[in-house]
C-alpha positions as CSV (number, residue, x, y, z in Angstrom):
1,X,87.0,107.6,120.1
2,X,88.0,106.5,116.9
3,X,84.8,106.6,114.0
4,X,83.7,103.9,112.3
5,X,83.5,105.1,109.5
6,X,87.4,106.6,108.7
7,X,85.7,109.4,106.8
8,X,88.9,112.3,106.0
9,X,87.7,115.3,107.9
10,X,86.6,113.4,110.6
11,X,90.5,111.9,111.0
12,X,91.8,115.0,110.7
13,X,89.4,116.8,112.9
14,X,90.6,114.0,115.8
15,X,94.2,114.5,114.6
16,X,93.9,118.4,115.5
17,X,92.1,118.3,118.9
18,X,94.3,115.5,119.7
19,X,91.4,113.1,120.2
20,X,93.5,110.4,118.9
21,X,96.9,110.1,117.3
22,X,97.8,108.5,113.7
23,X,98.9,105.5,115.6
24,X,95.9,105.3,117.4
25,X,94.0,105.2,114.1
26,X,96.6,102.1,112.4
27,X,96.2,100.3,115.9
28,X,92.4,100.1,115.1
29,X,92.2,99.8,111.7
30,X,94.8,96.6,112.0
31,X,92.5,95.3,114.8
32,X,89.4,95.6,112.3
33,X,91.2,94.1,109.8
34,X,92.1,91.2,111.8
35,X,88.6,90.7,112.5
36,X,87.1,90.8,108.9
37,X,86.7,88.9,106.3
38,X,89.9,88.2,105.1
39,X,88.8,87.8,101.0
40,X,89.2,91.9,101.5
41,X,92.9,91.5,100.9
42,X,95.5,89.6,98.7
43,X,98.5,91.3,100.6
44,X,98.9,93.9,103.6
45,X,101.6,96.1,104.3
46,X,103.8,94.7,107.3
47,X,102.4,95.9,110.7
48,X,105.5,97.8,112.0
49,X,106.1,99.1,108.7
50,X,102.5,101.0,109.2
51,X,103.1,101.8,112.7
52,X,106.1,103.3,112.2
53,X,104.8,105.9,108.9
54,X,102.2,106.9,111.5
55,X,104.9,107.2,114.4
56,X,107.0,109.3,112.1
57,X,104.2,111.5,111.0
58,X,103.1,111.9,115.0
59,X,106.3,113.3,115.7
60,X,105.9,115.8,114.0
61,X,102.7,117.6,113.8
62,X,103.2,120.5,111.7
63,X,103.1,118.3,109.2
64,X,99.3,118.2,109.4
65,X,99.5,121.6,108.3
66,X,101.2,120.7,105.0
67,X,99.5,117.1,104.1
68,X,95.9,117.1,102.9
69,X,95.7,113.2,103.9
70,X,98.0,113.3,107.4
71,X,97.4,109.5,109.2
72,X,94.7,108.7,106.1
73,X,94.7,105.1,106.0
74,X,93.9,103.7,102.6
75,X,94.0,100.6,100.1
76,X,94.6,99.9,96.7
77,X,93.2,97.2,94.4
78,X,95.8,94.6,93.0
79,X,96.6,95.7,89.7
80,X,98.2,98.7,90.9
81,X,101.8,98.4,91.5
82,X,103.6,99.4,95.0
83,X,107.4,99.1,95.1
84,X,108.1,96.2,97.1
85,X,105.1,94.4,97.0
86,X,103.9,91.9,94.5
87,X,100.9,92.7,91.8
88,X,99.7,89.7,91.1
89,X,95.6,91.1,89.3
90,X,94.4,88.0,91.2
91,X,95.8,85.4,89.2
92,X,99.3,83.9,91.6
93,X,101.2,82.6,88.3
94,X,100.9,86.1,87.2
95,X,102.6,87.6,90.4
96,X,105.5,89.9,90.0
97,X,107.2,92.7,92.4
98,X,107.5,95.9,90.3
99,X,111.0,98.5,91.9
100,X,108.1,101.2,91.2
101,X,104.6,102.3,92.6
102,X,101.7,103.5,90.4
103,X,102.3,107.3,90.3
104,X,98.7,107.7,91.7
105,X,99.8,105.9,94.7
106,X,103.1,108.1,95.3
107,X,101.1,111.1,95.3
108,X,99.0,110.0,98.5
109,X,101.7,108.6,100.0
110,X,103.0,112.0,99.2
111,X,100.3,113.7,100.8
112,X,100.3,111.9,104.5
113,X,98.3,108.8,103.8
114,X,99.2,105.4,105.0
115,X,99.1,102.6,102.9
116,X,97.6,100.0,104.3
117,X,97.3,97.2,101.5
118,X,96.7,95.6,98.7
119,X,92.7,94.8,98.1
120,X,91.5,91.6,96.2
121,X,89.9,92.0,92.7
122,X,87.8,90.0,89.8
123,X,90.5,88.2,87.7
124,X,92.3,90.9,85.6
125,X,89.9,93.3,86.6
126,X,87.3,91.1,84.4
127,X,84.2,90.8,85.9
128,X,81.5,93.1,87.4
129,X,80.7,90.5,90.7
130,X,83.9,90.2,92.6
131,X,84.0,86.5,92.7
132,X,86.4,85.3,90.1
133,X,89.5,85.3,92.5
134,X,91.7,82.3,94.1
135,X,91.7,84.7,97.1
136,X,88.2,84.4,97.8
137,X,85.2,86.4,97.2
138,X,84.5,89.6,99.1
139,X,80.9,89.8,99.7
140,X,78.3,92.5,100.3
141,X,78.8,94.4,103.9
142,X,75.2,94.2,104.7
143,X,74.6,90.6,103.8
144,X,77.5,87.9,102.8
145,X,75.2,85.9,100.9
146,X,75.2,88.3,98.3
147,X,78.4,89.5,96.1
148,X,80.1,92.9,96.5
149,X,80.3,93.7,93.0
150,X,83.6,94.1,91.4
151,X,85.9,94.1,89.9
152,X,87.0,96.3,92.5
153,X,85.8,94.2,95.3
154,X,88.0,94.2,98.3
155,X,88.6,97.9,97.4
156,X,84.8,98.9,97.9
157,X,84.3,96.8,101.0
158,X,87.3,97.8,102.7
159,X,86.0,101.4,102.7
160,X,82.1,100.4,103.3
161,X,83.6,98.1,106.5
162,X,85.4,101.2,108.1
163,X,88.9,99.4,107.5
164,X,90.4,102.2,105.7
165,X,89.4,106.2,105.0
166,X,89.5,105.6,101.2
167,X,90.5,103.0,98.3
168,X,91.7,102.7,94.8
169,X,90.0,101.4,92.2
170,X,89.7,100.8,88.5
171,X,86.8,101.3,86.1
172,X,86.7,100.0,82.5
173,X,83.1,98.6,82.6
174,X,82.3,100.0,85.8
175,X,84.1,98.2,87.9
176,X,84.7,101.4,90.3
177,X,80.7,101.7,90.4
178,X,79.0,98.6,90.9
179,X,81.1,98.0,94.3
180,X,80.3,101.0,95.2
181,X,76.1,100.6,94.9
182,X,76.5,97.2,96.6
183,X,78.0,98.2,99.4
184,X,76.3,101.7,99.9
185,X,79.6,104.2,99.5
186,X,80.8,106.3,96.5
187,X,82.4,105.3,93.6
188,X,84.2,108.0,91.4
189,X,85.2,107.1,87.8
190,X,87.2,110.4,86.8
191,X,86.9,111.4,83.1
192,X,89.4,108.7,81.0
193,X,93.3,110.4,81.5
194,X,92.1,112.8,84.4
195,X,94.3,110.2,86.9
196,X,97.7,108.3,85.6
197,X,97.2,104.8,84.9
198,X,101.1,104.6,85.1
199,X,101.9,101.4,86.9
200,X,98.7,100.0,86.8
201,X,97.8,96.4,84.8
202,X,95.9,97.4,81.7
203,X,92.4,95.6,81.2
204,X,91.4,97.8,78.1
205,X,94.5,100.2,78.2
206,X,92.5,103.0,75.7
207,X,89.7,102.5,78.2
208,X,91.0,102.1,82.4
209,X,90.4,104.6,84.6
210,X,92.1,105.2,88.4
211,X,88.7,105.1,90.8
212,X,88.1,106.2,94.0
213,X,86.4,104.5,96.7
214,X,84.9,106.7,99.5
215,X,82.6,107.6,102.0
216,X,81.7,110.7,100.4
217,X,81.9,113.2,97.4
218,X,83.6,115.7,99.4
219,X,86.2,112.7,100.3
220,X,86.4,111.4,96.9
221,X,86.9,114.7,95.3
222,X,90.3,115.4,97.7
223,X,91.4,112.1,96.3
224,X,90.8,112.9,93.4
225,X,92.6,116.0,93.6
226,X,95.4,115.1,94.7
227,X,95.9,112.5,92.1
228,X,95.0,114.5,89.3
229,X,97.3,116.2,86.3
230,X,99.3,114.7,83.1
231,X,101.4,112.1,83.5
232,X,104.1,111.4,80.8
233,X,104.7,107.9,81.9
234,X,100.7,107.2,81.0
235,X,100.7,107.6,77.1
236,X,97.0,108.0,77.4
237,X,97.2,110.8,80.2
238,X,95.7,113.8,79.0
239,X,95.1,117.9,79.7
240,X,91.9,119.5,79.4
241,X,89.9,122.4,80.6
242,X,87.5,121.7,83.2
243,X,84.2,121.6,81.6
244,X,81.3,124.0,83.7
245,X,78.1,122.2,84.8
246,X,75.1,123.9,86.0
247,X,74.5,122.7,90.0
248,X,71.4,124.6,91.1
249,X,69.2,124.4,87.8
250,X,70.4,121.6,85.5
251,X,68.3,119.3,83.2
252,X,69.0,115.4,83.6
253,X,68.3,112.5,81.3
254,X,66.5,109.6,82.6
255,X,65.4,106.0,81.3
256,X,62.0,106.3,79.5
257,X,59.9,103.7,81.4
258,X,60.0,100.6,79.1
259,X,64.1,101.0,78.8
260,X,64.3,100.9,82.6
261,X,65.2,96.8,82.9
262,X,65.8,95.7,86.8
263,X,65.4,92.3,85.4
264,X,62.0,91.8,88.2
265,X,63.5,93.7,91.4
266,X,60.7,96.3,91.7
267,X,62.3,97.7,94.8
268,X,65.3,98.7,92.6
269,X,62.9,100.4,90.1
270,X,60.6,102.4,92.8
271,X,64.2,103.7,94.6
272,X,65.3,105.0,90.8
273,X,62.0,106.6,90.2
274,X,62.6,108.2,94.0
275,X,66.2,109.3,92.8
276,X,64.3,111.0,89.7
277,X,62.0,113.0,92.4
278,X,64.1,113.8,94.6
279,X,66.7,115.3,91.9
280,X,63.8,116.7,90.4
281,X,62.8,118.8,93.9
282,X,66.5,119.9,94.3
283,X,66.2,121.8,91.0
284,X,66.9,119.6,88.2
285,X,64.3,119.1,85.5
286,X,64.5,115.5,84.6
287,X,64.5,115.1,80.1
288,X,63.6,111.6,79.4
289,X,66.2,109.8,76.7
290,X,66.5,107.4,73.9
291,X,69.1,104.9,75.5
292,X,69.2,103.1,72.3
293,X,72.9,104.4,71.4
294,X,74.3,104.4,74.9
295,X,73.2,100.6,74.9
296,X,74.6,99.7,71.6
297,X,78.0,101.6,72.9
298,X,78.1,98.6,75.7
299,X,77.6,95.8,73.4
300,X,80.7,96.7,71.7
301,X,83.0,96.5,75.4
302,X,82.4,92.4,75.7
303,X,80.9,91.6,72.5
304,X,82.6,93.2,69.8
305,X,86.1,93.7,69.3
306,X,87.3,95.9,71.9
307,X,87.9,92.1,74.0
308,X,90.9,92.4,72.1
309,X,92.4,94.6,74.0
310,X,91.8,92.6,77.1
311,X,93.6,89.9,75.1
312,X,96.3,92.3,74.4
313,X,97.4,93.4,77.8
314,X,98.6,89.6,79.1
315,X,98.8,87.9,75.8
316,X,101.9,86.4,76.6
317,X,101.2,85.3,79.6
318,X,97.9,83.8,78.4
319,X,99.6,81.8,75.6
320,X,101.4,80.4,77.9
321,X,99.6,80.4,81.6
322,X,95.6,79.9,80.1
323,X,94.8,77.2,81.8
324,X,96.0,78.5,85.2
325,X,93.3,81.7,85.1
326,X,90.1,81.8,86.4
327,X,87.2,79.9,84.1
328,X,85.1,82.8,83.4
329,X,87.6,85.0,82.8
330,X,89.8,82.6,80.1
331,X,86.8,82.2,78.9
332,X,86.3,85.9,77.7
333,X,89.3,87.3,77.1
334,X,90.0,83.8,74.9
335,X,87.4,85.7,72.4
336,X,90.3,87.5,71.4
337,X,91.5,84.7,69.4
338,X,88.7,84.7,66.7
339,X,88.7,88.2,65.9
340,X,91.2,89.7,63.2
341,X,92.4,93.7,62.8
342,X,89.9,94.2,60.1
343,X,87.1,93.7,63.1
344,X,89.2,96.0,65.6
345,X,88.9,98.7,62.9
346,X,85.3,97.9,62.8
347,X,84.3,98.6,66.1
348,X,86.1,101.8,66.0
349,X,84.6,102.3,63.0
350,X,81.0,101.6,65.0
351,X,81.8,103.4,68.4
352,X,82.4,106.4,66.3
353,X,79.3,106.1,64.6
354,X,77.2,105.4,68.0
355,X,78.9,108.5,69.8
356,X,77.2,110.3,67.1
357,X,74.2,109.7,67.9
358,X,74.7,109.9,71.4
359,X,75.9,113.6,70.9
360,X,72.6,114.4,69.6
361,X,70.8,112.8,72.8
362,X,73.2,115.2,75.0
363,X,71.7,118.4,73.5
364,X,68.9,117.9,75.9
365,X,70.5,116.9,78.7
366,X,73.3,118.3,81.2
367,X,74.2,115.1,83.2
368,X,72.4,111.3,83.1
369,X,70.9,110.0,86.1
370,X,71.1,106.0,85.5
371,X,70.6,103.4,87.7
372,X,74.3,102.0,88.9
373,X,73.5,98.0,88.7
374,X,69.6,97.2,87.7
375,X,69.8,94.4,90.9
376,X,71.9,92.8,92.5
377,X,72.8,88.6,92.9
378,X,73.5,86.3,95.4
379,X,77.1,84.5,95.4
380,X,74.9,81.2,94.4
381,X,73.2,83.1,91.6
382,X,76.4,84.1,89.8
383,X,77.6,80.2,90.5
384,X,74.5,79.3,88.2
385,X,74.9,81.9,85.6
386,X,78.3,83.6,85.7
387,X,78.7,84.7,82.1
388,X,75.1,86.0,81.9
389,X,74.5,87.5,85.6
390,X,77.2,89.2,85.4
391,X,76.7,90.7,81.9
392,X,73.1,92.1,83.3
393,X,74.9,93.6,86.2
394,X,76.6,96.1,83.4
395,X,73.5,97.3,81.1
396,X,74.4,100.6,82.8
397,X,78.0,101.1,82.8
398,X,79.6,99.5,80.4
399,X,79.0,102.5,77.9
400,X,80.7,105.1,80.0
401,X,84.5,104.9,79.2
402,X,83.8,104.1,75.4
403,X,82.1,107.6,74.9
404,X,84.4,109.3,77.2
405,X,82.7,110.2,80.0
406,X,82.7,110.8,83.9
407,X,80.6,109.6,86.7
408,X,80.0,109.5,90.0
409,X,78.0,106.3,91.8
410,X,76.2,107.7,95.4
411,X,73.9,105.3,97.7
412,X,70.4,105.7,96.8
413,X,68.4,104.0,99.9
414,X,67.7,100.9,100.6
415,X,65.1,97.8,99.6
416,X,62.5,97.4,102.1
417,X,62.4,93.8,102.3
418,X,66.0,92.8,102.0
419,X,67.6,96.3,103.3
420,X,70.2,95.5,100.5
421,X,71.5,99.0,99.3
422,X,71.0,100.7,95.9
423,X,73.2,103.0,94.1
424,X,72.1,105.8,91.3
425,X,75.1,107.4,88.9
426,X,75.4,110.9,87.4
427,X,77.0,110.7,84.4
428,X,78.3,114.2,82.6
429,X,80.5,115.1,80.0
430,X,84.8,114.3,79.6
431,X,86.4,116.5,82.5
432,X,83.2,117.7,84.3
433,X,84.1,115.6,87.0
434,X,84.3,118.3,89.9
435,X,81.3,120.2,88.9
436,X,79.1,116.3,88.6
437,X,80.2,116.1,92.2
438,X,78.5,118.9,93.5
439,X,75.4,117.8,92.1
440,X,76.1,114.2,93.3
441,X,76.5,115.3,96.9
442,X,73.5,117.0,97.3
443,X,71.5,114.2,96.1
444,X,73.8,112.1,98.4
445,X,72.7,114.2,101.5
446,X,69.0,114.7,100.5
447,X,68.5,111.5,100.0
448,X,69.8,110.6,103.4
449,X,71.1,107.1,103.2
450,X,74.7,107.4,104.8
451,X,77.9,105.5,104.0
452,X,78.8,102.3,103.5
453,X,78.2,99.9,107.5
454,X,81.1,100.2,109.9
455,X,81.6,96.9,111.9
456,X,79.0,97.1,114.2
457,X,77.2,100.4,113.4
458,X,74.3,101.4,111.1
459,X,75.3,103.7,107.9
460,X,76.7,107.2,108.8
461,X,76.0,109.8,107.5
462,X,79.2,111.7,105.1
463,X,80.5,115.1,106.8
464,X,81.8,117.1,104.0
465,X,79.8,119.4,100.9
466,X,81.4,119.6,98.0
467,X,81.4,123.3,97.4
468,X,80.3,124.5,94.1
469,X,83.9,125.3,93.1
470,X,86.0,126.7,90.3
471,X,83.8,126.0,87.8
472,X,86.1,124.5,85.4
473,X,88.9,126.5,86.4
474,X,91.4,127.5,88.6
475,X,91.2,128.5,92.4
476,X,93.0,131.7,93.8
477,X,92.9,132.4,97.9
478,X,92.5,136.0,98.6
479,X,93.5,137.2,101.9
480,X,93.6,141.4,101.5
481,X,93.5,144.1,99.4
482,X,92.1,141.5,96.5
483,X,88.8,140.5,99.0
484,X,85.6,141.6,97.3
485,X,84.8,145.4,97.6
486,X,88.3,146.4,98.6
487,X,90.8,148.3,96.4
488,X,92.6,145.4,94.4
489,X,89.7,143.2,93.5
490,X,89.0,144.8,90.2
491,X,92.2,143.3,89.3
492,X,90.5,140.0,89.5
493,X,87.0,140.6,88.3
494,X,88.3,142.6,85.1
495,X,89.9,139.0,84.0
496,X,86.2,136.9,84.6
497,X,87.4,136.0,87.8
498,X,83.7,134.2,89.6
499,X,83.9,133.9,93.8
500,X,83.6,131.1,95.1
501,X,83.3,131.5,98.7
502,X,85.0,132.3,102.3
503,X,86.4,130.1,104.4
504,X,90.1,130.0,106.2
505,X,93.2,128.3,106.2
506,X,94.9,126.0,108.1
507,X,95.9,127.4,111.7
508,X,99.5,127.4,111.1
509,X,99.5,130.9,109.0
510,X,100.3,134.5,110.0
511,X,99.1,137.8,109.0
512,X,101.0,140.5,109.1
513,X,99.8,144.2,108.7
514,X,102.6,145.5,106.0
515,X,104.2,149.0,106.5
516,X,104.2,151.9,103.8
517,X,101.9,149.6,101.3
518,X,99.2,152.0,98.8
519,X,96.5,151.0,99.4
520,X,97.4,148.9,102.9
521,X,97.8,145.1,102.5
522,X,98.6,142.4,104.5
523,X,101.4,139.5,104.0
524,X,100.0,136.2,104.6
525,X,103.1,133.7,105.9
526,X,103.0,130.3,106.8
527,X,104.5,129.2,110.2
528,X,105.2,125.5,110.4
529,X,104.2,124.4,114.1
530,X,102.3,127.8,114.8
531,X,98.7,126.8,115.9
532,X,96.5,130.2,115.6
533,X,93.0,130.8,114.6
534,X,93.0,130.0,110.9
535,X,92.4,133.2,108.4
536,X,89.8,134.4,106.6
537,X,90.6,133.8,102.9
538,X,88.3,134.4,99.6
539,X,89.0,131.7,96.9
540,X,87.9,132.9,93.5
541,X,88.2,131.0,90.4
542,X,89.8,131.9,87.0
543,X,90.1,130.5,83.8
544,X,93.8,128.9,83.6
545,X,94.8,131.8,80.8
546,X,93.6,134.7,83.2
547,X,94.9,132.8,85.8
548,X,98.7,132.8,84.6
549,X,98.1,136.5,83.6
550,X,97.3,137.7,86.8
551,X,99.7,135.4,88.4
552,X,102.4,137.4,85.8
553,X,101.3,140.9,87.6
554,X,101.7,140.3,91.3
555,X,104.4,142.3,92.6
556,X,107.0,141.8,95.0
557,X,107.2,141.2,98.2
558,X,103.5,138.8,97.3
559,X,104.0,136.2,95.7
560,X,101.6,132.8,94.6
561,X,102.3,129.6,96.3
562,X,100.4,126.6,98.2
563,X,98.0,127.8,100.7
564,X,96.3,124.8,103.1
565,X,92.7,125.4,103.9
566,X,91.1,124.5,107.3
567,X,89.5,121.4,104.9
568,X,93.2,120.5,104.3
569,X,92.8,121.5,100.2
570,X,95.7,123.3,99.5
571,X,95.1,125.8,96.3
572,X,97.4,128.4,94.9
573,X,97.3,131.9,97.0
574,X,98.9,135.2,98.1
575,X,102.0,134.9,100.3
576,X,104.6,137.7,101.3
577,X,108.4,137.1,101.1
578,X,109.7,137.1,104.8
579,X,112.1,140.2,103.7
580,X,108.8,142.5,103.9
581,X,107.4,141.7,107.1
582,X,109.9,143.7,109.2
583,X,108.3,146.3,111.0
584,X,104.7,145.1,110.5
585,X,102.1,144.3,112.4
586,X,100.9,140.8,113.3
587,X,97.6,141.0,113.1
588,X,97.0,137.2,113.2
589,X,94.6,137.3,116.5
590,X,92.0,139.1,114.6
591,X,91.5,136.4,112.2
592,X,91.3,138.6,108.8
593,X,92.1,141.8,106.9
594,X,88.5,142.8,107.2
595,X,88.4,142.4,110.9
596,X,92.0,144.8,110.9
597,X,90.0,147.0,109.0
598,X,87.1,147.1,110.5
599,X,89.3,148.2,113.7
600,X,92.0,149.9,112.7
601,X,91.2,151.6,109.5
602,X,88.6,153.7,107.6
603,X,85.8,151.2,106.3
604,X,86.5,152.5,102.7
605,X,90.1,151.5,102.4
């Protein structure tokens, strides 16, 4: 039976035990489509077009073996180009059919996942409610007289509805987190340069971010994975180190009672004070903050001069095309029009000034804990007020890009009386993204609420942990003489190398007992179409310096390439060149070097 929620390693799970096939999966998804609202989409990808990507992967399953996101069926929001298929940012006059995708979307398509369409959006990604589209309003999965937030709207639903496994996003203001509250899944705004933006419609170019939609961290972090690295087509691409958080004992910053504003919904306020406990109880020591600067950073993104930039991505088409946009948003990037270069340089001027200060606040803090959206509106409420609603739905997010950093929105229960969802963010530090995810996944799971509502279904709960990983730095899997207490592993900890854990690799890989090696090793191989018992691998993490030195010193016949874990990661690790294996042993049954060992050798070797 096919879930309903679409959730990665419960696809691929299916896909191994042949519970279902890929086209099994696009047959249902295209049937739950067809059933939904249709405000989800602006444009789908052609039926048999979908069937036949899944029919081609299906024929071939030792692809599964190689493609982190084999039959994933996802969506992307419509400012993201894909070749073939018009972008039109939710404005039709706009519309154009770029030759080229986004190069975040070739790299899933890249890694097995099925495109399924495009999702609808607020106008030019301007707007934090999802209703200032020609294409209709997506509203909130667990009541439709309430919005779904935006401007990533049809991208948060689609996931929270069980229509596809994952979506695409964009986050200037929070556009990638406010969905994602209202519709009880996780958002994932990556630190500003950590995903290309090549091929996506700027809103505030120095600001956009690639999100993720998902039904969990562990989800959102393969995504985000995958998608990951510099980009020389996206002039604001960037490198940097991952930064190190600490996930077990960690001291959060909090809202100091009379800055926490829900604007009267008391049920919002008494499930962020439960998010502050229940972090608290999982080791965190919660600091409280001055939000003064943080606040006076998001009065610059709408009411200073950074609107200018908004103004600056479609300028020619608004000169020309103004009166063909939506109201609202015509209305605020027209702002653009009063404000000169000497008032650009004067918000920079400001923001530098405000991160400052804000600097100073993060010396006693290791990660924020904000609310996502203080409440949430009806579709009638933003009607009456859409300038002003929607501005309140920001208060805090809209600070996050501007002082460059990344967060992470996770469901935080539900309101008693309504049983409307509410959403928490943790908020660290530029490239502390995968190290902010452990943390947000535990409080995801200890707080219990599930992900997003499948058609029909109360909220699941997600399936993967996010591991506590590299530590801002680079994993290595270990299959032999480098496991911990065995001969070579000095080699590693002598260079700062910190384990991570065990766990195994995909079951197409072989081990082989080497002959004539001092001390004995194995040579791990991969065997496309082999289906064996998975083996036992360390993965240890190194800084990326000590990494390309050790890398530098492995002999031959190893070598480092692309190993696939069970999970379907794939991370750099030992293999042996083919050459070496003659005469060896294939251990492979035994599942490990240790168990080889363990039968086969003296304990000490």
């Amino acid at each position: 039976m096919i879930p309903e929620m679409l959730q990665i390693e419960v696809l691929r799970d299916g896909y191994r035990q042949e519970k279902f096939t890929p086209r099994d999966v696009m047959l249902e998804v295209l049937k739950r489509i067809d059933a939904y609202d249709p405000a989800v989409w602006i444009s789908r990808v052609e039926e048999s077009e979908i069937l036949a990507r899944a029919g081609k992967l299906q024929q071939d399953r030792t692809l599964m073996a190689h493609l982190p996101l084999y039959g994933v069926p996802f969506a992307v929001k419509d400012n993201m180009d894909v070749r073939g298929m018009p972008t039109t940012a939710a404005c039709p006059a706009f519309a154009h059919t770029p030759e080229k995708s986004a190069s975040a979307i070739d790299a899933l398509l890249a890694a097995g996942a099925i495109l399924i369409g495009k999702t609808n959006l607020d106008q030019f990604a301007t707007g934090l409610n999802g209703t200032r589209s020609p294409y209709g309003a997506p509203r909130c999965v667990f009541d439709h007289r309430f919005i779904s937030g935006g401007s990533s709207s049809g991208s948060a639903v689609a996931v929270a509805a069980g229509l596809v496994a994952f979506s695409l996003g964009t986050d200037t203001a929070g556009s990638g987190r406010v969905p994602a509250a209202f519709n009880n899944v996780v958002g994932w705004k990556p630190t500003k340069g950590l995903i290309s933006a090549a091929g996506v419609l700027p809103a505030v170019r120095s600001q956009d971010c690639v999100s993720i939609f998902a039904s969990s961290c562990a989800d959102a972090k393969i995504i985000a994975e995958i998608t990951q690295g510099f980009d020389a087509q996206d002039p604001y691409s960037r490198e940097g180190e991952r930064v190190s958080l600490p996930t077990k004992r960690f001291r959060f910053g909090v809202l100091r009672p009379d800055d926490r504003e829900f604007f009267g919904d008391e049920e919002a306020a008494a499930l962020y004070a439960g998010a502050i406990d229940r972090l608290t109880a999982l080791g965190g020591r919660p600091v409280e903050i001055d939000y003064a600067p943080f606040q006076q950073a998001a009065a610059l993104l709408y009411d200073g001069a950074f609107v200018a930039e908004r103004f600056a991505a479609i300028e020619d088409f608004f000169r020309t095309h103004a009166q063909e946009m939506d109201p609202q948003v015509r209305q605020i990037i027209g702002k653009a029009s009063n404000l000169s270069a000497a008032d650009a340089f004067k918000g920079e001027y400001r923001l530098r000034a405000i991160a400052r200060a804000a600097e100073r606040e993060w010396e006693h803090f290791d990660v924020m804990l904000l609310p996502t959206a203080p409440t949430i509106f009806t579709v009638d409420q933003i009607a009456e007020d859409p300038i002003g609603a929607n501005s309140r739905l920001g208060v805090y997010t809209h600070f996050v890009n501007l002082l460059d950093y990344a967060a992470i929105a996770v469901p935080a229960g539900f309101r008693a009386t309504s049983r409307l969802p509410f959403g928490v963010t943790l908020i660290g530090p530029a490239f502390s993204d995968f190290d902010l995810a452990v943390i947000a996944d535990t409080l995801h799971r200890s707080l219990g609420e599930g992900v997003g509502k499948a058609v029909g279904a109360a909220a699941e709960p997600p399936v993967s942990v996010v591991e506590p990983a590299s530590g801002g730095r680079i994993l290595l899997a270990v299959a032999g003489a480098h496991l911990s207490g065995l001969p070579l592993n000095r080699e590693l900890t002598d260079l700062g190398a910190i384990f991570v854990e065990t766990t195994r690799t995909a079951p197409s890989y072989r081990l082989i007992a080497l002959q004539g090696t001092t001390p004995p090793k194995p040579g791990l191989v991969h065997a496309p179409g082999f289906e064996g018992p998975g083996i036992e691998v360390e993965l240890w993490s190194l800084s990326e310096r000590d990494f390309g030195r050790f890398v530098a010193g492995v002999p031959a016949p190893m070598g480092i390439g692309k190993v696939t874990l069970a999970s379907g990661a794939v991370v750099p690790g030992f293999l042996c060149e083919v050459f070496a294996l003659d005469g060896g042993e294939d251990i492979t049954a035994l599942g490990g070097w240790r168990a080889y060992l363990t039968e086969h050798a003296p304990a000490s070797c």
